[in-house]
Steps between C-alpha positions, in 0.01 A plus 500: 500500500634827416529809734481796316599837748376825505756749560416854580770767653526830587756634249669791712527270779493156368283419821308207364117554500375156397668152446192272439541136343182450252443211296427678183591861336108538451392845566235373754751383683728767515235802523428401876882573597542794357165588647631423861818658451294796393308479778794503727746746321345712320486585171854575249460731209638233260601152490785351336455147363575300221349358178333189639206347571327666703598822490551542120289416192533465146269800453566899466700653781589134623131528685452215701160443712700560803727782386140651388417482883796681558400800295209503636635548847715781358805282482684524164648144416883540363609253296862412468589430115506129380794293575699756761421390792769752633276798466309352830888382620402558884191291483703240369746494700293399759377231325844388436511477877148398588550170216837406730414531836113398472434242200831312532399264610105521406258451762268143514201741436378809463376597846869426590681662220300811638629509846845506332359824290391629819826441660723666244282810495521543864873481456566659244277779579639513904812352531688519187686799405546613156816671381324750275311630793829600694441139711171587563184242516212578267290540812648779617488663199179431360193750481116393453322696229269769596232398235291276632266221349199641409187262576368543130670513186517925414348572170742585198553888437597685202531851369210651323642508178502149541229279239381230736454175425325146654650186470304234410491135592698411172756762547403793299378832453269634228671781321350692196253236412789226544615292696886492709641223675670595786536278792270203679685567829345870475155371438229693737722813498538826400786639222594819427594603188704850414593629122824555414415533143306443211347193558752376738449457841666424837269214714554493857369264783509741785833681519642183281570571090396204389588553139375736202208461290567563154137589292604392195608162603183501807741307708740534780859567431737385778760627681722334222329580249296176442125485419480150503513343880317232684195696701 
């Protein structure tokens, strides 16, 4: 049985937030940690992560379902480049550290392998010092957010010179008679759409660009440039 981890740290002071073995990368899994870490700390402004499953999609702006949750918390996910895992270096680092000292050997099962999680963080949040924090622990550094979890989802804002737009339960918006793709995992929402000019457009999920509708195409265009993508 695998043991997949959820890793979440505070960047500035590497304290680590959540260390949580799951038995899948399924979204419903991992929403309810990041929920009670949430809960507990507060709020960040953004969220580094990387391109998997399941905080990145095949789909504009790398949307996932649960990056989508983000935004609508007012977090901004920010997603490292493909293949350089060195652009999130301190996260992992840690998991450099957290695969030797916790999974080597593996636990018999997964209640177990936890209590070795659990373990770890209190360590390496407490007792360890880090060199990069002048031999400091991350506990003594680390600061909860100020924004706290609001009890409902806030609705998405945009300017007024903004052309709103519903998402619908296949993914897309009507526009001039047509129809747009644009994303299942915004289905139910609201996107905003702002000219830039002549029939081109800049789409946005919230404070997120998710790409740029061209008119004369009636589709999409990426970030790189691509109007053909999975939805």
């Amino acid at each position: 049985i695998y043991c997949y981890p959820l890793t979440i740290t505070d960047t500035d002071s590497r304290f680590l937030l959540a260390c949580q073995g799951l038995y899948s990368t399924a979204v419903a899994t991992a929403k309810p940690v990041f929920t009670r870490v949430f809960k507990e700390f507060g709020l960040p402004y953004r969220i580094r992560c990387d391109n998997g499953v399941p905080f990145a999609a095949n789909t504009l702006a790398r949307l996932s379902r649960l990056s989508a949750w983000w935004v609508r918390l007012g977090v901004l996910p920010e997603f490292i480049e493909p293949g350089k895992p060195q652009q999130n270096g301190r996260h992992e680092r840690m998991h450099k550290t957290l695969k030797a000292e916790a999974t080597r050997p593996p636990a018999a099962t997964l209640r177990a392998q936890q209590r070795k999680f659990n373990t770890f963080r209190d360590e390496f949040n407490h007792l360890r010092p880090h060199e990069a924090l002048d031999q400091q622990t991350p506990a003594s550094r680390y600061q909860p957010s100020t924004r706290l979890m609001p009890d409902r989802l806030p609705a998405l804002e945009y300017p007024d010179r903004f052309e709103i737009r519903y998402v619908s339960a296949n993914g897309g918006i009507r526009w001039r008679s047509d129809w747009v793709n644009v994303s299942i995992v915004c289905a139910g929402e609201y996107v905003g759409l702002e000219e830039i000019d002549d029939g081109i457009w800049n789409v946005y999920f919230g404070p997120l660009k998710l790409g740029r509708l061209l008119e004369r195409h009636m589709r999409i265009e990426d970030a790189y440039g691509r109007l053909k993508r999975h939805r």
